[in-house]
DSSP file (Angstrom, degrees, kcal/mol; ACC not computed):
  #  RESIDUE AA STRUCTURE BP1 BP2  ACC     N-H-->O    O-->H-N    N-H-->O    O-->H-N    TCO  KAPPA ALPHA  PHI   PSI    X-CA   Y-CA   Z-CA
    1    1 A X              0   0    0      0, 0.0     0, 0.0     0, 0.0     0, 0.0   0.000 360.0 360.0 360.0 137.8    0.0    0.0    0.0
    2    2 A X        -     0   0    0     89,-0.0    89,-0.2     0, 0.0    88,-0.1  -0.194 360.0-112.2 -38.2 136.8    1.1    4.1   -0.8
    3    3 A X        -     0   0    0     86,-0.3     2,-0.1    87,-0.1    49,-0.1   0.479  35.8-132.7 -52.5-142.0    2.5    5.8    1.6
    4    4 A X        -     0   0    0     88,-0.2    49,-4.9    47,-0.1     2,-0.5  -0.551  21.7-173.7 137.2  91.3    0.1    8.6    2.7
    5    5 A X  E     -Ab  52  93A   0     87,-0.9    89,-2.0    47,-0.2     2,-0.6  -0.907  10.9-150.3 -91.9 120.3    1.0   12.3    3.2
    6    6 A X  E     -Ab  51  94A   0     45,-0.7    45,-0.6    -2,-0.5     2,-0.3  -0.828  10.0-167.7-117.1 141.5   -0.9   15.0    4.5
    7    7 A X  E     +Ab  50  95A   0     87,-2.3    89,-0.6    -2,-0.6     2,-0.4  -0.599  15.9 151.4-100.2 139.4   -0.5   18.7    3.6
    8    8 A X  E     -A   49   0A   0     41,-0.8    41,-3.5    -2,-0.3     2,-0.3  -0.947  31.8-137.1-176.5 170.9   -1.9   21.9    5.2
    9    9 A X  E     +A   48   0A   0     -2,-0.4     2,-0.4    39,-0.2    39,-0.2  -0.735  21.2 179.9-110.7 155.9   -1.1   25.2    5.6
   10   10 A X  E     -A   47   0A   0     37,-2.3    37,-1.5    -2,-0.3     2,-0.5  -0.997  11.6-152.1-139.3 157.7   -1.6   27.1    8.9
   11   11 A X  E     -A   46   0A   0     -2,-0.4     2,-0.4    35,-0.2    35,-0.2  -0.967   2.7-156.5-138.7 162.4   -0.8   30.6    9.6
   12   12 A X  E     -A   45   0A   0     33,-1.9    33,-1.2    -2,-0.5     2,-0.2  -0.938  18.5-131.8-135.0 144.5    0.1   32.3   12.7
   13   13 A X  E     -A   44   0A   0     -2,-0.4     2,-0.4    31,-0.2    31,-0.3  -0.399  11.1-147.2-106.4-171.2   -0.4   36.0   13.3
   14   14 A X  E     -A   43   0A   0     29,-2.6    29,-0.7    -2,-0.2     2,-0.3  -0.912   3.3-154.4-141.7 135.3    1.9   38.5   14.5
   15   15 A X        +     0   0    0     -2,-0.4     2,-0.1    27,-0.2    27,-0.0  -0.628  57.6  42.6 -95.3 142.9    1.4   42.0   16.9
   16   16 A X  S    S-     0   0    0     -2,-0.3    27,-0.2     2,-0.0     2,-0.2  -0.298  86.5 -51.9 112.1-179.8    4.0   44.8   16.4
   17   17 A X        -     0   0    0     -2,-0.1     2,-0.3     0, 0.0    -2,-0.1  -0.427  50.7-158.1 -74.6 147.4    6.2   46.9   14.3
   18   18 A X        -     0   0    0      1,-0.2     3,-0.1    -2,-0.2    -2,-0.0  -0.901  17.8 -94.9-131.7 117.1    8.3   45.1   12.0
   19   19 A X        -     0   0    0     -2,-0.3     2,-0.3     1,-0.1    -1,-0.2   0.404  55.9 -78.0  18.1 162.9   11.7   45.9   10.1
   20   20 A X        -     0   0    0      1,-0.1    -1,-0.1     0, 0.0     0, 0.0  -0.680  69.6 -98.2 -75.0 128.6   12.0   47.2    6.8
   21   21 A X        -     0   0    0     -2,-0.3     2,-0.4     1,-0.1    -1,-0.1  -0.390  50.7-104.1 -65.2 163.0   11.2   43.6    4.7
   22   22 A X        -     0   0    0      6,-0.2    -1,-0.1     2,-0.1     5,-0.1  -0.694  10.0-132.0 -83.6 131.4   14.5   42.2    3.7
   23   23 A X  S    S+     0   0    0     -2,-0.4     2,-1.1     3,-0.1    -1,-0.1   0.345  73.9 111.1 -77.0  13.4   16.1   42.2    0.2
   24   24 A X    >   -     0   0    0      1,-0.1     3,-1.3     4,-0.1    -2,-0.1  -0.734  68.2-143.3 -74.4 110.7   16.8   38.5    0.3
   25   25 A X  T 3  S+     0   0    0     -2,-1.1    -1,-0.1     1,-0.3    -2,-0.0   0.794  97.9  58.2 -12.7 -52.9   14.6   36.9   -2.2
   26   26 A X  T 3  S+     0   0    0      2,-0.1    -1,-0.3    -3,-0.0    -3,-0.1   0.813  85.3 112.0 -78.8 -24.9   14.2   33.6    0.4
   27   27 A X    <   -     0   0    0     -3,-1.3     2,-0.1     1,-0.1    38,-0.0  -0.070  66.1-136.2 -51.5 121.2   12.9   35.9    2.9
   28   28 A X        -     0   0    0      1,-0.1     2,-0.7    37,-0.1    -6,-0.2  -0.435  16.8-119.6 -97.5 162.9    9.8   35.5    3.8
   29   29 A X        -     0   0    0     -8,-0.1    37,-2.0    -2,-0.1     2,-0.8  -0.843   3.4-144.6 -99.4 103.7    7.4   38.2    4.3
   30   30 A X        +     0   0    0     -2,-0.7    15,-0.2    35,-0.2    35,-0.1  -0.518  43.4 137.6 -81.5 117.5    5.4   39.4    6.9
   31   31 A X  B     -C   44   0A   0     13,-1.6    13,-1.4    -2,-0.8     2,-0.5  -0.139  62.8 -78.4-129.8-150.4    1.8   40.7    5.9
   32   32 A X        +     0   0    0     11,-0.3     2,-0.3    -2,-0.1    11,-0.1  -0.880  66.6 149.0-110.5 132.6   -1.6   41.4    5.9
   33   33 A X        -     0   0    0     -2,-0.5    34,-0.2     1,-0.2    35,-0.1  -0.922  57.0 -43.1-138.5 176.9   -3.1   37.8    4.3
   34   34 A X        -     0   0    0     33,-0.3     2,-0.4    -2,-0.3    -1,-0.2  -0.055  63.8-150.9  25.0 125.7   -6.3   35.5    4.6
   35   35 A X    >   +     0   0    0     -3,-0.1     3,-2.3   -22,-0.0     5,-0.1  -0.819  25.6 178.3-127.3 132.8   -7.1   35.5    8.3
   36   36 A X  T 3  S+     0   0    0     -2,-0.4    -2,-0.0     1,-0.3     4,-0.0   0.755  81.8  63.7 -80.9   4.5   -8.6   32.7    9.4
   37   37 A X  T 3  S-     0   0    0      2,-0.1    -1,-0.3    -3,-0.0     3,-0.1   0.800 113.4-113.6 -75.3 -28.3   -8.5   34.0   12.9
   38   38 A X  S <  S+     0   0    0     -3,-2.3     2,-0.2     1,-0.1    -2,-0.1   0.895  78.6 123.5  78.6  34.3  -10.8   36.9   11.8
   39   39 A X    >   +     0   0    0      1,-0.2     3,-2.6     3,-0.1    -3,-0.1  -0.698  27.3 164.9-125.8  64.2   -8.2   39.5   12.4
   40   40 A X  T 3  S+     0   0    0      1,-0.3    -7,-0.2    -2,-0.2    -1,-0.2   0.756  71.0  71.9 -74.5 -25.2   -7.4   41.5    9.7
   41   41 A X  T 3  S+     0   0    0     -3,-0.1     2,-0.4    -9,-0.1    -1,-0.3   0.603  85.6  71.6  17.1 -48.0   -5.6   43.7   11.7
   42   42 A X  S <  S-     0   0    0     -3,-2.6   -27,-0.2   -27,-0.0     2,-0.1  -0.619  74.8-126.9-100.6 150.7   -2.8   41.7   12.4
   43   43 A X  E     -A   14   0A   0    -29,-0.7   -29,-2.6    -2,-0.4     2,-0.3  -0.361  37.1-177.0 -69.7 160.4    0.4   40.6    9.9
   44   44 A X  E     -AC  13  31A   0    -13,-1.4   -13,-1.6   -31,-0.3     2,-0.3  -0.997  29.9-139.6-167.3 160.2    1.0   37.4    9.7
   45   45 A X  E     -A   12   0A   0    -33,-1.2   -33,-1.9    -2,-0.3     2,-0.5  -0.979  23.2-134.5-126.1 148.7    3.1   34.4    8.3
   46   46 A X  E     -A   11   0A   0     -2,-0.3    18,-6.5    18,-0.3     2,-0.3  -0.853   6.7-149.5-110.4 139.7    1.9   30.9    7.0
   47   47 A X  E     -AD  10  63A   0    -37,-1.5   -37,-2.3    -2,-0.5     2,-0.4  -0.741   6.4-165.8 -81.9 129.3    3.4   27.4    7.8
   48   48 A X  E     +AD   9  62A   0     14,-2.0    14,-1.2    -2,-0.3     2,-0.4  -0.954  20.4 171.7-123.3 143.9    3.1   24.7    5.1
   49   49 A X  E     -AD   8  61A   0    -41,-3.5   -41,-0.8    -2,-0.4     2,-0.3  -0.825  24.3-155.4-163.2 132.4    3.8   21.6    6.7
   50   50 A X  E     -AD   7  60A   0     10,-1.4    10,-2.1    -2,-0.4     9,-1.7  -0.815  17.4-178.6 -90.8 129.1    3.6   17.7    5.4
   51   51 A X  E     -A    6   0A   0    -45,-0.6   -45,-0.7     7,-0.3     2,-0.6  -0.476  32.7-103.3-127.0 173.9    3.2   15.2    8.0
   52   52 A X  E >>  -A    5   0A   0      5,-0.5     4,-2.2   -47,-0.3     3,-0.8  -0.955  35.6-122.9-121.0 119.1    2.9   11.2    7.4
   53   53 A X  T 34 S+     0   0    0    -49,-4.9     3,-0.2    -2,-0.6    -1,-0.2   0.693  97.5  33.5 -40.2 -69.8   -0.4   10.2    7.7
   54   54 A X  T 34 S+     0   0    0      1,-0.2    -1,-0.3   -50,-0.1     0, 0.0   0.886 131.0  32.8 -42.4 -52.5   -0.5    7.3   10.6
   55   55 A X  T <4 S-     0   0    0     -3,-0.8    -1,-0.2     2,-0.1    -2,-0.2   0.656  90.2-143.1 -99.7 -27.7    2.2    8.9   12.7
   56   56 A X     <  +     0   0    0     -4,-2.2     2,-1.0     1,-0.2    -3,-0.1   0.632  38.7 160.2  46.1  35.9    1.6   12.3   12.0
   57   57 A X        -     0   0    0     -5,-0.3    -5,-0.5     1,-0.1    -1,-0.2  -0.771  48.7-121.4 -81.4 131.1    5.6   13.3   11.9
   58   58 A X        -     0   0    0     -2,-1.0    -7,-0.3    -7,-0.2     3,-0.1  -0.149  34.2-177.6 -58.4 122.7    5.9   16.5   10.0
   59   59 A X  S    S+     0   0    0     -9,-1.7    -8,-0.2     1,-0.2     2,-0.2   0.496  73.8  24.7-109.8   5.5    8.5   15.5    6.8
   60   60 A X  E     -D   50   0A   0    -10,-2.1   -10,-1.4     2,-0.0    -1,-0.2  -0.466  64.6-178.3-169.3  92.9    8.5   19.0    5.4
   61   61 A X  E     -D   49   0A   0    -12,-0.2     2,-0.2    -2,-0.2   -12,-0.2  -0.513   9.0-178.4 -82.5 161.8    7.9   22.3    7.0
   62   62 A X  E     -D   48   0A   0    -14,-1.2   -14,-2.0    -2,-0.1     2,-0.3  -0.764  19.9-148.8-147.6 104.1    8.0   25.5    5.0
   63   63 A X  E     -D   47   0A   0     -2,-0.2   -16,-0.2   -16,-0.2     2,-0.2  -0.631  26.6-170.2 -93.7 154.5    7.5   28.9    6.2
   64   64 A X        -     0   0    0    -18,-6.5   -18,-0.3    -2,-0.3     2,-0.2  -0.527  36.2 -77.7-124.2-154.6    5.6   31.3    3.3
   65   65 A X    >   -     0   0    0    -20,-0.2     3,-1.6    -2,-0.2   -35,-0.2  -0.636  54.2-110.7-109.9 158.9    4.9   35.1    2.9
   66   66 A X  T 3  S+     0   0    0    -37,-2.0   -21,-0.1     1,-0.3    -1,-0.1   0.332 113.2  55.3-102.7  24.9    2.1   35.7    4.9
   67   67 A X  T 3  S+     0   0    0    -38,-0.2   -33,-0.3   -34,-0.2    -1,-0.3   0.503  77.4 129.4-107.4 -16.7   -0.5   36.3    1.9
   68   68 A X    <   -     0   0    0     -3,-1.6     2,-0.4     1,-0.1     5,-0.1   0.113  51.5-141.3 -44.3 104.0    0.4   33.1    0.4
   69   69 A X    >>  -     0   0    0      1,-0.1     3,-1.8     3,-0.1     4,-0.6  -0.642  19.6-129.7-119.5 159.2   -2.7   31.1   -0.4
   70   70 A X  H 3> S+     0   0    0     -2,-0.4     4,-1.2     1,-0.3    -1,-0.1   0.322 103.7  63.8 -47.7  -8.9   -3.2   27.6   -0.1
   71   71 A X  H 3> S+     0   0    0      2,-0.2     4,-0.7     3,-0.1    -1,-0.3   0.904 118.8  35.8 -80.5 -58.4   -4.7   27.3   -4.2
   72   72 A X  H <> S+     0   0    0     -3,-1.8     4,-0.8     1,-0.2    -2,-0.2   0.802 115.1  41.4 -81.9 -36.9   -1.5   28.4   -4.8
   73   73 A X  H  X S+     0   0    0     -4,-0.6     4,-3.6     1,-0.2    -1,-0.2   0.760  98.6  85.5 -96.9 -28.0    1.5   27.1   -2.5
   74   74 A X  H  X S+     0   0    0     -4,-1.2     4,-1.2    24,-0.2    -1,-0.2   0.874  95.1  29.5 -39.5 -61.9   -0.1   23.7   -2.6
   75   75 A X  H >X S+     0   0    0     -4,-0.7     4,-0.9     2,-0.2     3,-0.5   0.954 120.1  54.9 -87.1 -49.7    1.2   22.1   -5.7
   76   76 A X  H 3X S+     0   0    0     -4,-0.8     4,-4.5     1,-0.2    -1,-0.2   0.982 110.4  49.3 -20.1 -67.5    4.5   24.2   -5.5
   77   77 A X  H 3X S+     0   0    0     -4,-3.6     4,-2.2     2,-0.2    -2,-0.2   0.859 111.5  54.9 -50.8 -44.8    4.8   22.6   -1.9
   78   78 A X  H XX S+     0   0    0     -4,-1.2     3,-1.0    -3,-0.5     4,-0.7   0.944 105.0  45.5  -8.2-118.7    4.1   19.3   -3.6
   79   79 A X  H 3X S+     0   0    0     -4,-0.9     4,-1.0     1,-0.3    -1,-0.2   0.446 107.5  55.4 -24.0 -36.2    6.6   19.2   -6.0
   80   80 A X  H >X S+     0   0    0     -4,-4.5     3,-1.6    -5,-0.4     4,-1.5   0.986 109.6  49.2 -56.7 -65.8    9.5   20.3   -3.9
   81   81 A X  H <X S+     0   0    0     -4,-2.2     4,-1.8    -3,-1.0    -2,-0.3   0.833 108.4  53.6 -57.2 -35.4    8.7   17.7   -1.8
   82   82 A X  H 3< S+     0   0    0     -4,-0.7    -1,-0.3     1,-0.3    -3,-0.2   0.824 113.4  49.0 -52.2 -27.0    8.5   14.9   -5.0
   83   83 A X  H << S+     0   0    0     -3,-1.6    -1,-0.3    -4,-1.0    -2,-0.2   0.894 104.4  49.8 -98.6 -31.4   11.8   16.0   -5.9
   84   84 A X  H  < S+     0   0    0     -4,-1.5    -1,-0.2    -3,-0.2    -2,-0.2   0.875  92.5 106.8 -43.4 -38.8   13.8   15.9   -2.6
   85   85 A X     <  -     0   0    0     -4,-1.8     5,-0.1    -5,-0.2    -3,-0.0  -0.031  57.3-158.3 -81.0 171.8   12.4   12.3   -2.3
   86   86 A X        +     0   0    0      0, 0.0     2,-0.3     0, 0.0    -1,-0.2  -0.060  60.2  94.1-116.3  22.2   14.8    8.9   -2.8
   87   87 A X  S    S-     0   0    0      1,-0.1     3,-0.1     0, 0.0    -2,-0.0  -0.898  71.4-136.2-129.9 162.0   12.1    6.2   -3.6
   88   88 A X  S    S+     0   0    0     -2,-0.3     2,-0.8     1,-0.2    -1,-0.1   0.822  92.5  72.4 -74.3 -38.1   10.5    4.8   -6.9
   89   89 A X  S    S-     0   0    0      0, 0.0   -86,-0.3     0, 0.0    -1,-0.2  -0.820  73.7-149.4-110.2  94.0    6.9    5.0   -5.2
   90   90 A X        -     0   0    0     -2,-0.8     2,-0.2     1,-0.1   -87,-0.1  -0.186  18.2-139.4 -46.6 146.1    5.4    8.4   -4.7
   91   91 A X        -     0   0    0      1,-0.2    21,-0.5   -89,-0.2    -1,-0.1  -0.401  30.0 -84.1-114.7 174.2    3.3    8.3   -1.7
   92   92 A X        -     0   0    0     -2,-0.2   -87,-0.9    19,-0.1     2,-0.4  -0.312  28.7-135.9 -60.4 159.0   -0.6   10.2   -1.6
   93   93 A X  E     -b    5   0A   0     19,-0.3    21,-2.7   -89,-0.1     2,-0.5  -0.970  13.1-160.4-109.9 144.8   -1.2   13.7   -0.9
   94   94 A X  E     +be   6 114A   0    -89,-2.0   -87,-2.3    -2,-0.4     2,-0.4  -0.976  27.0 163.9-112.1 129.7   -4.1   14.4    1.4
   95   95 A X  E     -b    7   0A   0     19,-5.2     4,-0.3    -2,-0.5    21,-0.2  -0.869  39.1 -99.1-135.9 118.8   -5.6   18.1    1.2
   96   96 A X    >>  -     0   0    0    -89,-0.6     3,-2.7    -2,-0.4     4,-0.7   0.391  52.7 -94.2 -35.4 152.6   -8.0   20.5    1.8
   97   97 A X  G >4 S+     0   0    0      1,-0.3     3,-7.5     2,-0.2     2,-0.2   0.953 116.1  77.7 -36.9 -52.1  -10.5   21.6   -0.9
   98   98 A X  G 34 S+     0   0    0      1,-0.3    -1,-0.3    19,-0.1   -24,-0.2   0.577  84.4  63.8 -50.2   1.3   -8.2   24.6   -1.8
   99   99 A X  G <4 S+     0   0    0     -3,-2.7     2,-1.8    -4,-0.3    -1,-0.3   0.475  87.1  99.0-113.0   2.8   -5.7   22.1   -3.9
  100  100 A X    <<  +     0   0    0     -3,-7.5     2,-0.2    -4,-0.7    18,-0.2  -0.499  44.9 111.0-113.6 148.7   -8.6   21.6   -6.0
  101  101 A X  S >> S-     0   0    0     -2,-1.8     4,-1.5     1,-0.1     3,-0.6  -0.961  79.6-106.4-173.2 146.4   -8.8   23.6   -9.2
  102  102 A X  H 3> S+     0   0    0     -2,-0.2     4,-0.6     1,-0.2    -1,-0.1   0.547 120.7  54.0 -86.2 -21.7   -8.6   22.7  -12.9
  103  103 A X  H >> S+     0   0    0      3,-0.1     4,-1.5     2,-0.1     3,-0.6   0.919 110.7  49.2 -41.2 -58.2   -4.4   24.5  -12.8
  104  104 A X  H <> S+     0   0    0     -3,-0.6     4,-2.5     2,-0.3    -2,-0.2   0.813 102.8  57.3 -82.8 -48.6   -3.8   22.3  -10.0
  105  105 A X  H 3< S+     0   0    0     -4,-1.5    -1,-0.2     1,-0.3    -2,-0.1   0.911 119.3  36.7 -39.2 -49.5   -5.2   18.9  -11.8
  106  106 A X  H << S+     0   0    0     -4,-0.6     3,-0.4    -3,-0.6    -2,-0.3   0.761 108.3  54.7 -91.1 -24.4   -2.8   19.5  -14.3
  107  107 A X  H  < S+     0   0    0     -4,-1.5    -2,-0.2     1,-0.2    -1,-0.2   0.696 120.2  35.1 -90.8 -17.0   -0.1   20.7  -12.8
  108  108 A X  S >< S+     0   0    0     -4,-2.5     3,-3.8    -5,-0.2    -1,-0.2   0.319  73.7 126.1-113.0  15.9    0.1   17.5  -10.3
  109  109 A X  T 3  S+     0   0    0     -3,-0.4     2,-0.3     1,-0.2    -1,-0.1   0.868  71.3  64.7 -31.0 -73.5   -1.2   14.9  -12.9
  110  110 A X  T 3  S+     0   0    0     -4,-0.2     2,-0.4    -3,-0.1    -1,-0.2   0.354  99.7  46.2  25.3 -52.0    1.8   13.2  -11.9
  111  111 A X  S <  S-     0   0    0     -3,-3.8     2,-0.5    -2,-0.3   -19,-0.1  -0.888  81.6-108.1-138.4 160.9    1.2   12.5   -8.3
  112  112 A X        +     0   0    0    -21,-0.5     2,-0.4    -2,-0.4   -19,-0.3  -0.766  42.1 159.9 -90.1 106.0   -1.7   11.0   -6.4
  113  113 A X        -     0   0    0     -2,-0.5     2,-0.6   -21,-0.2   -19,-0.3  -0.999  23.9-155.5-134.9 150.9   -3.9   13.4   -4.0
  114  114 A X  B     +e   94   0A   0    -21,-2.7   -19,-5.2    -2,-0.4     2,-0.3  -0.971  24.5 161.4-120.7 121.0   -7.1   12.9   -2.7
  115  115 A X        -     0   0    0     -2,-0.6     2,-0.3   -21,-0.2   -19,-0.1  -0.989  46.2-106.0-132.5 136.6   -9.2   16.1   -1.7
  116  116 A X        -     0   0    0     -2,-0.3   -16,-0.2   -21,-0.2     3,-0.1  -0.591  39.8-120.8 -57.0 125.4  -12.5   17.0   -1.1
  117  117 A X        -     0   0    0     -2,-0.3     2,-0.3     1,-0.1   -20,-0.1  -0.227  49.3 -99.2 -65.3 169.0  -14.3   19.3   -4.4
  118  118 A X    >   -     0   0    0    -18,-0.2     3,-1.2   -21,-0.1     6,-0.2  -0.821  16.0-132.6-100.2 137.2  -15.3   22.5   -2.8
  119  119 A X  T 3  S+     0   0    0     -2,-0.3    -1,-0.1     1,-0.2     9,-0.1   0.426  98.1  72.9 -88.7  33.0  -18.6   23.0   -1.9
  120  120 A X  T 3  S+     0   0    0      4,-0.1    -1,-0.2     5,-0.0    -3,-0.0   0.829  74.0  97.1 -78.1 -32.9  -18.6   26.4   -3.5
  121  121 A X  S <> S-     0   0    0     -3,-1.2     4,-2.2     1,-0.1    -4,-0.0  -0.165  82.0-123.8 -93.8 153.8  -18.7   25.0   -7.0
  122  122 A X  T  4 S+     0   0    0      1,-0.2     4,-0.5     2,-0.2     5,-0.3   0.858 105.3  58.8 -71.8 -36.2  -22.4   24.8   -8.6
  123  123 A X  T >> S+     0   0    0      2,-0.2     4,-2.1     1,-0.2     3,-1.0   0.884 111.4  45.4 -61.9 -48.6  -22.3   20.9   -9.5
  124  124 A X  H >>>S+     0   0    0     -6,-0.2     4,-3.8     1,-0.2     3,-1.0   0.998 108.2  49.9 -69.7 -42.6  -21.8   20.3   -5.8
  125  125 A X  H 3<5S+     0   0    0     -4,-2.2    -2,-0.2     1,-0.3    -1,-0.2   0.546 116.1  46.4 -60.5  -7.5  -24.3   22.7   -4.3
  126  126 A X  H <>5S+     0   0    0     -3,-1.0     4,-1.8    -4,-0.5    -1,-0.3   0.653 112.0  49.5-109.3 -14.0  -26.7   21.0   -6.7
  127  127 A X  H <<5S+     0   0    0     -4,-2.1     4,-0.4    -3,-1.0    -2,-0.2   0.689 105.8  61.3 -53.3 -37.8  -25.3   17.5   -5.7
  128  128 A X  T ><5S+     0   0    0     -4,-3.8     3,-1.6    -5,-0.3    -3,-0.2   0.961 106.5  45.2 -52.9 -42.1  -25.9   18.9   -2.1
  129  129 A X  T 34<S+     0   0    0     -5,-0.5    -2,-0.2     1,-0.3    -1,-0.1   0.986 110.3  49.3 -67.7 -57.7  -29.5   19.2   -2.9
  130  130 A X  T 3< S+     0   0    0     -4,-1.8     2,-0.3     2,-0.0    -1,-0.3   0.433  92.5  88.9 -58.9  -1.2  -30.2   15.8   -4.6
  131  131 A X    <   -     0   0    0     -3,-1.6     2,-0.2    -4,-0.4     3,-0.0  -0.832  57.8-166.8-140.0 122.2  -28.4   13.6   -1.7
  132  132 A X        -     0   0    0     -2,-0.3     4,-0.5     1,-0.1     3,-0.1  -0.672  35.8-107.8 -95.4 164.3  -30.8   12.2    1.7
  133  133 A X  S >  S+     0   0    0     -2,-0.2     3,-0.6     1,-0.2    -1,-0.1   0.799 112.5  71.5 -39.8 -48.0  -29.6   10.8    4.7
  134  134 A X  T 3  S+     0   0    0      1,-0.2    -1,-0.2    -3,-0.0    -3,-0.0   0.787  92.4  54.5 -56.6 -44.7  -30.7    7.7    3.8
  135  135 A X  T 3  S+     0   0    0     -3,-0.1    -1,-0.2     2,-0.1    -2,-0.2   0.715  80.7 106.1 -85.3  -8.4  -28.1    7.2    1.2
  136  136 A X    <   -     0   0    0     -3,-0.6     2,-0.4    -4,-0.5    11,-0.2   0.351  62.5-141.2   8.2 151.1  -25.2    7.9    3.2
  137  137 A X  E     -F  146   0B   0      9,-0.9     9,-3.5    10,-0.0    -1,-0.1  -0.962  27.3 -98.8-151.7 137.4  -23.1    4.9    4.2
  138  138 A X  E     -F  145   0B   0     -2,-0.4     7,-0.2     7,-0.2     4,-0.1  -0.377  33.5-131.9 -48.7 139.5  -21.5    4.6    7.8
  139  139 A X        -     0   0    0      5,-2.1     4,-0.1     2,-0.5     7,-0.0  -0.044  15.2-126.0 -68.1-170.1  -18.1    5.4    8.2
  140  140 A X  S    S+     0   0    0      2,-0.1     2,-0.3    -2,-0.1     5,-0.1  -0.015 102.9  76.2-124.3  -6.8  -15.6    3.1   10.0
  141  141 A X  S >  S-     0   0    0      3,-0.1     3,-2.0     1,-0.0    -2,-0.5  -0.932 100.8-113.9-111.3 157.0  -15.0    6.6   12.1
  142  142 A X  T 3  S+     0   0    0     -2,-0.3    -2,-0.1     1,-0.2     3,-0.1  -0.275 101.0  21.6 -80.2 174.2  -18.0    7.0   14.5
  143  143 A X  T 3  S+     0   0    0      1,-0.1     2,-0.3    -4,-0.1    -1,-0.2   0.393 107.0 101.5  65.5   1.5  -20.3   10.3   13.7
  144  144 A X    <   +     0   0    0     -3,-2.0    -5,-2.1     2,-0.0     2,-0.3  -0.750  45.5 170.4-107.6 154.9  -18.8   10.3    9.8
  145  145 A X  E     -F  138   0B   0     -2,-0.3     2,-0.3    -7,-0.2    -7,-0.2  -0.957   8.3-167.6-156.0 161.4  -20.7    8.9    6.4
  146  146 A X  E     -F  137   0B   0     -9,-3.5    -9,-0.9    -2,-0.3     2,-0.3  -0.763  19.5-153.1-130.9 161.1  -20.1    9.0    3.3
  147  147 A X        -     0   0    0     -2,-0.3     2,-0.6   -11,-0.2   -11,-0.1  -0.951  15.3-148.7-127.6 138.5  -21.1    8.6   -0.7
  148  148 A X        +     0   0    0     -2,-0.3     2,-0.3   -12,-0.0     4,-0.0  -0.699  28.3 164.0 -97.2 143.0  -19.2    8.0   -3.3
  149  149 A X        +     0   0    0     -2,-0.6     2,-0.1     2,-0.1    -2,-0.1  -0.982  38.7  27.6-150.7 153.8  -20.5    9.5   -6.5
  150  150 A X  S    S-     0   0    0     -2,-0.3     2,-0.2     2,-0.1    -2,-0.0  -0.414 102.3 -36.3 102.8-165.6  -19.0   10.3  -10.0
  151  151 A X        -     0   0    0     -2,-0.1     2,-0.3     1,-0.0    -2,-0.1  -0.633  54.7-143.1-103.6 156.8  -16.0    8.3  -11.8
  152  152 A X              0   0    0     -2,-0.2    -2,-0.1     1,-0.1    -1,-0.0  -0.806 360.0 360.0-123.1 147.2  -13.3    7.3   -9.4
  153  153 A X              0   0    0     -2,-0.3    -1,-0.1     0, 0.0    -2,-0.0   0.750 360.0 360.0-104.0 360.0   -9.8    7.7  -11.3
């Protein structure tokens, strides 16, 4: 069986005066981004960090510029890691909705990820609508169920 990675981004936000940014290129930025806190107020920087699914030891931290969004930094983040690694068998990605997007499809054809579609997009929200309880199937974690619908790739 595939190894099993999972990606997410977190960000953490920041109080104070800051420096003048730095003219190194690698330097990350601290800014106004996304806050999932509900704090636009504050600056902030985001953490990308890959963990191993069962175990959950982080294999790849990242810090980014603190606007960076996850659409975006996902498949980047991705790809670093595919190229660092030293095996014949690419493991999964697990992700949040945000690595899926018709860029992103193509740009990781390549590699194996499983995400949830977003439920912004009209096909689900009319998928929402069409779907009881009743067809649901228990999960094997208590309080979750599931259906699987569409072509499975």
């Amino acid at each position: 069986m595939s190894m099993k990675q999972v990606l997410d981004n977190t960000t953490f936000s920041l109080e104070g005066d800051y420096a003048i940014p730095s003219e190194d290129p690698r330097a990350v930025r601290i800014t106004h981004g996304y806050s999932r806190d509900h704090r636009p107020d504050l600056k902030q920087v985001v953490v990308s960090l890959i963990c191993s699914y069962q175990s959950s030891i982080p294999v790849w931290l990242q810090a980014l510029d603190g606007n960076r969004a996850d659409k975006e930094s996902f498949p980047r983040i991705i790809q670093a890691y595919v190229s660092q690694m030293q095996t014949s068998e690419l493991p999964y990605f697990i992700a949040h909705s945000a690595l899926y997007s018709e860029k992103n499809i193509k740009s990781l054809s390549q590699v194996k990820w499983i995400t949830r579609i977003p439920g912004t997009l009209n096909e689900v929200k009319e998928l929402y609508k069409s779907i009881t309880p009743e067809q649901m199937q228990e999960s094997a974690l208590e309080g979750y169920s599931y259906l699987e619908v569409g072509n499975s790739c």
